[in-house]
N, C-alpha and C positions, 0 to 999 in steps of 0.2 A: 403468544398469549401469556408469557410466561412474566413476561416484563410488561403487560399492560399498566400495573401502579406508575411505571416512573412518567406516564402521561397526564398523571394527575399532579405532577410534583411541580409546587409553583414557580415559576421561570421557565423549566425545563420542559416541561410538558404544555399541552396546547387546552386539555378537557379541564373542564373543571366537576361536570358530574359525569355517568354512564350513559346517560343521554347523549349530550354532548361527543364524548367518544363513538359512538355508534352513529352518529350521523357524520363523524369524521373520516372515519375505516368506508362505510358503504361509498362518499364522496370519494375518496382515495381510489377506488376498487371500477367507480363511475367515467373518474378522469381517466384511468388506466388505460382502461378499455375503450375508451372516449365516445361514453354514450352520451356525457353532455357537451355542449358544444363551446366550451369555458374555449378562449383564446389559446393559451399556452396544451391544452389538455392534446393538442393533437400530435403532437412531441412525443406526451409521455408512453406512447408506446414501444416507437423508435427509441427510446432512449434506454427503457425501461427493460427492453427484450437486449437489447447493447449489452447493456450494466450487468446482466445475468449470464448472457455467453462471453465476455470476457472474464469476469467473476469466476467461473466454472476453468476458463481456458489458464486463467492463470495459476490455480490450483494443479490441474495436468503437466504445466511447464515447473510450476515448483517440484511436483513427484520427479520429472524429469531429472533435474536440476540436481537432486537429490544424489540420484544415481552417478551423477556425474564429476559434483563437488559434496563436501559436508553439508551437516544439516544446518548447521551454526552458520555458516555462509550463505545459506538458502532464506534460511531468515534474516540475517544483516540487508539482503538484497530485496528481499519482500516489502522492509518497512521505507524503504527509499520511494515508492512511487507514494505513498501521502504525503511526504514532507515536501516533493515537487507538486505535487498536485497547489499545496497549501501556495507554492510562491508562486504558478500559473493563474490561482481565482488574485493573488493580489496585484499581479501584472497587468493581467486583465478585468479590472472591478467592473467593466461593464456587463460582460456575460455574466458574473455572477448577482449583478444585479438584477439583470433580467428572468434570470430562474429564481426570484426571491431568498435570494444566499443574505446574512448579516455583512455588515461592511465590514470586513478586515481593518485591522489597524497596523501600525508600527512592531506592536511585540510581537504579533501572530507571524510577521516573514522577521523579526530578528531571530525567533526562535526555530522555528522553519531551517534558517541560516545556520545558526549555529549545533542545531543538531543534524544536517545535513553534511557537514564539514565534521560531527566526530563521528557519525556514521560510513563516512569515506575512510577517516583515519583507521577507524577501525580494521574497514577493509584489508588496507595497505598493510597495518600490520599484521594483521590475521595471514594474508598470503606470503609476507616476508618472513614471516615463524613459519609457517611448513614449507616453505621455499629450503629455507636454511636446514629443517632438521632433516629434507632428503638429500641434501648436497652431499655425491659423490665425492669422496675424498680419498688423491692417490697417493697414498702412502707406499707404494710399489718405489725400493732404489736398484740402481743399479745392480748391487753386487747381488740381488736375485735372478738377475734374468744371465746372468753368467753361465757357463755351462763349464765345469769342471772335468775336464780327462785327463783319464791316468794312465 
């Protein structure tokens, strides 16, 4: 509720008065539950219950994740499934056409691409700096492990 204005924002939004909005939320809430019998609406429950326990599961594997790598890696790893996601609906324009997705064009997977490729760089070198600054180093020579008797 807190962002219902950016619904009224022209292009980006769908309402143009509070009318209009409220008869888009209760259709929303109708398809959901799919008490009308709209074509695609029998989906959105399967989908919609999906979307929310992965949602939720991927949060627990990020806490996880946490615990196991940094947080700064937890995150780098986090933003990679949208930018796949982006070059999967342009792979496949048909399914997102069929869920009333906008048509993807050319920069949508250049960009995709290209910050997909510094999000890896990153990786690589994010793991090669802490690789490097716990690298064991045997500075141990010979002349210590000698045992001198007198």
């Amino acid at each position: 509720m807190i962002f219902l204005w950016i619904d009224f924002v022209p292009i980006f939004g769908v309402s143009n008065n509070v009318t209009m909005w409220k008869n888009n939320l209760v259709n929303c809430f109708k398809c959901f539950f799919n008490v009308t019998k709209i074509g695609k609406c029998k989906y959105n429950p399967i989908f919609g219950v999906g979307f929310m326990f992965f949602h939720m599961i991927s949060y627990v594997f990020s806490t996880l994740m946490t615990f196991q790598v940094s947080a700064n890696f937890s995150i780098l790893i986090s933003v990679l499934p949208t930018i796949i996601v982006n070059i999967f609906w342009y792979v496949i324009p048909n399914i997102n056409q069929w869920a009333g997705g906008d048509k993807l064009t050319n920069i949508d997977l250049i960009c995709s691409i290209i910050s997909t490729v510094i999000i890896v760089f990153g990786l690589i070198v994010y793991k090669c700096d802490k690789i490097s600054k716990y690298k064991i180093v045997d500075t141990k020579t010979n002349d210590d492990d000698k045992i001198t008797s007198q």
